[in-house]
C-alpha positions, 0 to 999 in steps of 0.5 A: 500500500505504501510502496513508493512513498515519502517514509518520513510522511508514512511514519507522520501519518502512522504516529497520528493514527496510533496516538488518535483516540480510537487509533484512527482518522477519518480519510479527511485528516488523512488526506489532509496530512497526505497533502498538507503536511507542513514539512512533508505533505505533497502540497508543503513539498512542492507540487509537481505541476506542468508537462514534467510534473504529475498534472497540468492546469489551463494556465498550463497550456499557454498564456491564452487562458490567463489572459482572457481571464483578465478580459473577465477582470476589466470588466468587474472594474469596470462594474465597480465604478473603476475604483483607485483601488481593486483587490484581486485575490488569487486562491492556490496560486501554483507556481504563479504563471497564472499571475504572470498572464493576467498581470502582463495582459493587464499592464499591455492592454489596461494599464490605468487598471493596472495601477489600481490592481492590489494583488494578493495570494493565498497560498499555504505552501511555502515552496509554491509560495517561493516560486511565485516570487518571480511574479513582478511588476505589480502590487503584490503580496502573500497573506493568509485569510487572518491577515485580512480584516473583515469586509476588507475586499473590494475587487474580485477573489478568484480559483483555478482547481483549487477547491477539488484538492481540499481534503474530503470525507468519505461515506458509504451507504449501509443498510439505509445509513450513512456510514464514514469510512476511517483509516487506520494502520496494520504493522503487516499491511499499512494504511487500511481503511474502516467503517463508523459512525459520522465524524460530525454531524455536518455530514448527515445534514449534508445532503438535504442542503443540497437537495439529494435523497440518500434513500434513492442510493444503492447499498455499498453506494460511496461517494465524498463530502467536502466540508472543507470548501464550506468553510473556505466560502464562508471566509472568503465572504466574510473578508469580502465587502464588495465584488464577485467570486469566481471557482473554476474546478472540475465538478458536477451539480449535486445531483449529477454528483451524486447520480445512483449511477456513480457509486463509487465516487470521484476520488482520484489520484494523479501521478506523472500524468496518470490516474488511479484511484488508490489514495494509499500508494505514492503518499506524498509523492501524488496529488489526491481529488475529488470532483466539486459539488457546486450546489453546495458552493451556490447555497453556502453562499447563499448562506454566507450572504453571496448571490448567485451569478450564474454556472457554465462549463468552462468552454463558454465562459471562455468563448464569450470572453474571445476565444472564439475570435482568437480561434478565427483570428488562426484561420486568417492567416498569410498565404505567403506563411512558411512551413514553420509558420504553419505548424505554429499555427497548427499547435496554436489551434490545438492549444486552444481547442483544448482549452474548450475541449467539452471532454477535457478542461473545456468541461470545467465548470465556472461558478460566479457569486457576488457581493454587495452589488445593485440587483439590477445590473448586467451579467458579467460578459463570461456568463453570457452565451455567444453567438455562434456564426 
């Protein structure tokens, strides 16, 4: 179960486990510790992020997705009266590319905008927080959400893949109730997994605030609860007095989510670009996931005093922002180009194809909330379905 993992994390893991009260932890704190460690986490080491690493994101790909990003940036500023001031807050900022584009867009194409961008990261890892100094040019700073006083936002908060990496509970449905499922340690075998009762009963009053019926899943149906994205939006509404929130994560609404059909959960794994779902292997040296249930994000909000914007896939909240135009601009291209010419043209073409790919990160969902803002105004230009010629 362990083969291939850091030992230093195994050994942290496994003293936790054996000093806990019933000498065990719920899949939450292990995924927790497996990913956040303080010194030997996957996360707190360094994630291993881009083609060389384990996986990539949209920023990934090319700075297209940065940049159209920022397109969406203008006109929130533009909404909020174009304030000398705009927070614009990124949460889990990776290795920081995702900055570098949006900044340098912004400095080209809005430099009054510019000048009124306070950037802040929220970034828990130290490594990652290290290779984000290379971003310049702007504003910027590192804080943590106790460095933020209440209502001290006014801009716009915003995450890529961020949220699906938070640790999650894990239940299993048992004769008509929800069971938690436990890890705990064998000398023999390692990390194993058991079944008992709720760890808190958050978990059982889960489902109804998001509209599912246990009773119509199937026994040995298993599946995740994210709790910990619950309490991340109720402080980010609670630093935020004016603005939008932006989450942009692979997910589902609850009851795709929680579909019968999907009984063994989303729960994934991703090492050197592939994926399994064995969450006991490589620890420290994988990423660990799970799919993000967005109704539930939409009804903290409401909740936490954010309203609702809007939900779209990814690959039309880009279109409306100019994909589509950056796509046609590619095929009015100089007769007169050269071979080279051409195959960057062709690697242009499939870079953004990828970025609205319905199967791939096209297939992401975008999920907007606001704050403090007039009921009568406009959806934002990204929420807006474009017209297709």
């Amino acid at each position: 179960m362990t083969a291939c993992s850091n030992p230093d994390l195994v050994t942290a893991i496994r003293e936790q486990i054996l000093h806990s009260r019933e000498q065990r932890i719920s899949f939450a704190d292990y995924m927790a510790a497996a990913l956040y460690h303080p010194q030997q986490g996957y996360y707190a080491r360094g994630a291993k992020l881009g083609a060389s690493g384990d996986f990539v994101t949209s920023s990934h790909l090319s700075a297209d997705f940065g940049e159209l990003l920022a397109e969406q940036f203008i006109e929130v500023w533009r909404f909020l009266g174009c304030p000398k001031r705009f927070d614009l807050v990124e949460m889990g900022a990776g290795q920081g590319i995702l900055a570098v584009d949006i900044l340098r867009y912004i400095k080209r194409n809005k430099p009054d905008f510019f000048e009124a961008i306070t950037y802040t990261i929220i970034e828990k890892s130290a490594v990652l927080r290290q290779q984000q100094r290379k971003i310049q040019g702007a504003n910027l700073s590192w804080k943590t959400w106790d460095d933020l006083a209440a209502e001290s936002l006014e801009g716009c908060l915003f995450s890529n893949e961020l949220v699906d990496a938070f640790p999650v509970h894990r239940l299993q449905r048992k004769q008509g109730q929800w069971r938690e499922c436990y890890v705990s340690w064998d000398e023999a075998i390692g990390f194993q997994e058991t079944l008992g009762p709720l760890s808190t009963p958050a978990l059982a009053t889960y489902f109804e605030q998001v509209g599912v019926n246990p009773e119509e899943l199937p026994d040995g149906y298993t599946t995740e609860v994210n709790l910990a994205a619950l309490s991340w939006l109720e402080t980010l509404a609670r630093k935020l007095k004016r603005g939008y929130v932006i989450t942009i994560d692979y997910g589902y609404e609850a009851q795709r989510y929680y579909h019968p059909q999907r009984s063994q959960g989303t729960l994934q794994c991703y090492r050197q670009h592939r994926h399994h779902d064995d969450p006991y292997g490589f620890v420290g040296e994988q990423d660990i996931t799970a799919h993000v249930d967005f109704t539930a994000l939409q009804r903290q909000g409401d909740r936490c005093g954010l309203d609702y914007e809007g939900f779209t896939p990814q690959a039309l909240f880009l279109m409306a922002l100019g994909l589509g135009d950056r796509l046609a601009a590619l095929g009015q291209g100089n007769q007169a180009a050269t071979a080279a010419d051409i195959v960057r043209v062709m690697q242009r073409r499939e870079v953004l194809h990828g970025l609205f790919d319905p199967q791939g990160l096209g297939g992401f969902g975008v999920l907007v909330q606001s704050k403090g803002l007039e009921a009568d105004r406009p959806p934002l230009k990204g929420l807006t379905t474009p017209r297709m010629s």
